[in-house]
N, C-alpha and C positions, 0 to 999 in steps of 0.2 A: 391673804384675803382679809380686808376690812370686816370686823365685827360692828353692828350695828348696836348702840344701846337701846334696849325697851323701857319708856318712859313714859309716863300719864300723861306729860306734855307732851310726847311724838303724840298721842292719841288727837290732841287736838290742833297741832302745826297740820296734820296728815290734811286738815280740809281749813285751814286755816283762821281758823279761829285762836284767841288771845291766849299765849300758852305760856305765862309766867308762872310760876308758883302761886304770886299773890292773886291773879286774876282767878286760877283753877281754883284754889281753897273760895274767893269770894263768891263765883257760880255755885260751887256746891253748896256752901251756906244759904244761900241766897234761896235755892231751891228742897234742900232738905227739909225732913224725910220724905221720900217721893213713896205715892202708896205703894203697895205690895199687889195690889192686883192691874198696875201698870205696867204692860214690855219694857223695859231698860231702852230698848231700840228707841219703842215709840214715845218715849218724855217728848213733851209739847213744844219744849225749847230748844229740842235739835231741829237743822234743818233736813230735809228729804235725801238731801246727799249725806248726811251724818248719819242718819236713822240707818239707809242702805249699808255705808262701811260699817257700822258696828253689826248688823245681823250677817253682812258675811266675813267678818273678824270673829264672829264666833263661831260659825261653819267652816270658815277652812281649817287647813291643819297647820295653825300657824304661831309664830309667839305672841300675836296682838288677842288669844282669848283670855288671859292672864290677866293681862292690863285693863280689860273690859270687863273682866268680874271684880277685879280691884274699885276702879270706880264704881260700877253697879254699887259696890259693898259704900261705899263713901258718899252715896247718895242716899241709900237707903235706912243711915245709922243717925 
């Protein structure tokens, strides 16, 4: 059985958006620190299909809520 790697950039290949290293570190710069009384979901610069996977990447029972509080945490520092 293939093991799949959990990576910051799967998070963002997953809806297609620019998932190099250097593009991910530039987005987060770009936009940190995002206040504390914003959803993570709802940052303004996800689109409506990004906002939906990550609120249910944190509901299911899966390995992608890991990686979703990882960047939360790298948006919000």
């Amino acid at each position: 059985m293939e093991q799949f790697e959990y990576l910051i950039s799967n998070l963002f290949s997953q809806q297609g958006l620019a998932n190099s290293q250097k593009e991910i570190d530039l987005l987060i710069d770009t936009h940190r620190p995002i206040a504390d009384d914003v959803e993570f979901s709802d940052i303004l610069f996800w689109t409506q299909s990004y906002s939906d996977f990550l609120r249910e990447a944190l509901a299911d029972d899966s390995d992608w809520p890991e990686l979703v509080f990882r960047l939360n945490n790298r948006l919000l520092s």
